[in-house]
Phi, psi and omega in degrees: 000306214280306197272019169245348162297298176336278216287326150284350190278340173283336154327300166330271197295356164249016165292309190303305180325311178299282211304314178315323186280167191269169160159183194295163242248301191283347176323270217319303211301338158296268248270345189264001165310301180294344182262333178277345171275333169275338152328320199272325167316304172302333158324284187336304205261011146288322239045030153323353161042274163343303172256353141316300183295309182291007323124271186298350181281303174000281230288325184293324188275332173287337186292313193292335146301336179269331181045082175226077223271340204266325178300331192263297153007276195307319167277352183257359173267342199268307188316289203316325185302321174268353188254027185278324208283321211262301211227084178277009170291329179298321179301291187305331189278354166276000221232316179285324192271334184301313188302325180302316183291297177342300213298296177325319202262010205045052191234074210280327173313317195284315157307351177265358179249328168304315183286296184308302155348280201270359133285354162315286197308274175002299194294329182292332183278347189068024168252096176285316172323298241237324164298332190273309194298312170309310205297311177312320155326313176310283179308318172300316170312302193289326177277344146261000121303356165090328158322047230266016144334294192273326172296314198277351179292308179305333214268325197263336158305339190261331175311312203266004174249338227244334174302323185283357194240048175045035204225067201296319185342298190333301225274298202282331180310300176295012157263305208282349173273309208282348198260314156290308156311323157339306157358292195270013195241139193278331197247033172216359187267018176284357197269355196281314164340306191291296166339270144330314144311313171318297171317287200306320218287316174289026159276304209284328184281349177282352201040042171254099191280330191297319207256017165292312169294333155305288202314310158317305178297347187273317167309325185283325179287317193296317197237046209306326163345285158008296170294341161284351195269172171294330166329280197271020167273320161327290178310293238256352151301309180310305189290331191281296194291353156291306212270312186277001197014072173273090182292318174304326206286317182308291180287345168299319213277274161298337181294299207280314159307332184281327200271349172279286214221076173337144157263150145281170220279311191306319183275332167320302182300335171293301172315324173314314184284323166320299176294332174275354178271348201279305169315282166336240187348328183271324166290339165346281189312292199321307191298330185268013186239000000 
């Protein structure tokens, strides 16, 4: 370790050496290119994580003088990997300066995986707003690319943070488009049930049973299959047991679907919700009779 500090840091300093000195204007900034990437390397297989990255922002400001714009992008994607282990505010804004470059060189697949990139790192932190904003950045880049794999992975992130922040309209617009396109697709359309399930589960979080039963018969037009699955017999219990404001009909109900088709936390939470406006309403009745 000690003897990969060593060695990058006399990298460093004569990389530093090169930019102080005269010589011909693009030469210096080549050779301390090459002396700041193997510094960083070496930053690296010390784990220095921290001056590995300040090391590549170095190496990204000579690609930007050299005006080798996708090469200095690129140092500026090797620093964020590394200030991923220590600082991820360090991360995004190097991630960020990369994307600025993609956009500029027209190397828009890549800014749509940088922007998805840094909506992870969000999502890891739990700032879902700023998750959301990205991953939609994301999606849009990748769907005018043509990616539309990927465009449609970003779309259900927003969809599935935009659910958790009660912001259903949202949630159910972005199921019910991608459970259409799906559609047309031999290889995407088995996934329109999980789709359409979704959708409906943020129906059902609006607390309208009118407008869940619209919602199903509009599914059934999208998808006529669709009323044969175990999915929409699910919704269309669940919405009955609302209409009847049953709570015993309501967890039997999710009981017997979870032991068929694990629910996940994300659909748990929703159904959570589903059931406590279902309670309320039901000590409603009790208090007035």
């Amino acid at each position: 370790m000690g003897d990969q500090i060593a060695k990058a840091e006399e990298f460093e300093k004569k990389a530093e050496k090169k930019l102080n000195s005269w010589g011909i204007f693009g030469s210096k900034y080549e050779d301390a290119a090459d002396l700041f990437d193997k510094a960083a390397n070496s930053f690296k297989l010390a784990k220095s994580w921290d001056r590995a990255g300040s090391t590549y922002i170095k190496l990204a400001n000579c690609h930007v003088k050299l005006e080798s714009k996708h090469e200095a992008a690129q140092a500026y994607v090797d620093a964020a990997h590394c200030y991923k282990k220590t600082s991820v505010n360090e991360s995004i804004t190097c991630l960020e300066q990369a994307v600025h470059m993609f956009c500029d060189i027209g190397r828009l697949n890549m800014a749509a995986r940088y922007f998805k990139e840094i909506a992870e790192l969000y999502e890891s932190e739990q700032n879902i707003e700023k998750a959301i904003e990205f991953f939609e950045k994301a999606a849009d880049f990748f769907q005018n690319e043509e990616v539309t794999t990927s465009a449609n992975q970003c779309k259900q992130k927003v969809a599935q943070f935009a659910a958790q922040l009660e912001q259903y309209p949202k949630s159910i617009e972005i199921y019910e488009e991608i459970a259409r396109q799906s559609l047309n697709n031999n290889l995407l359309k088995y996934g329109v049930k999980g789709h359409l399930l979704n959708a409906g589960l943020c129906q059902l979080c609006r607390g309208d049973v009118v407008a869940i039963t619209n919602a199903l018969e509009r599914y059934q037009d999208l998808d006529p299959t669709f009323s044969g699955t175990r999915e929409y017999k699910f919704l269309a219990d669940i919405a009955a047991s609302i209409d009847e404001e049953d709570v015993a009909k309501f967890t039997d109900v999710v009981k017997e679907f979870d032991s068929m088709t694990p629910l996940d936390s994300w659909k748990t939470t929703l159904l959570l919700r589903v059931k406590e406006k279902l309670k309320a309403k039901e000590l409603e009745e009790d208090d007035l009779t």
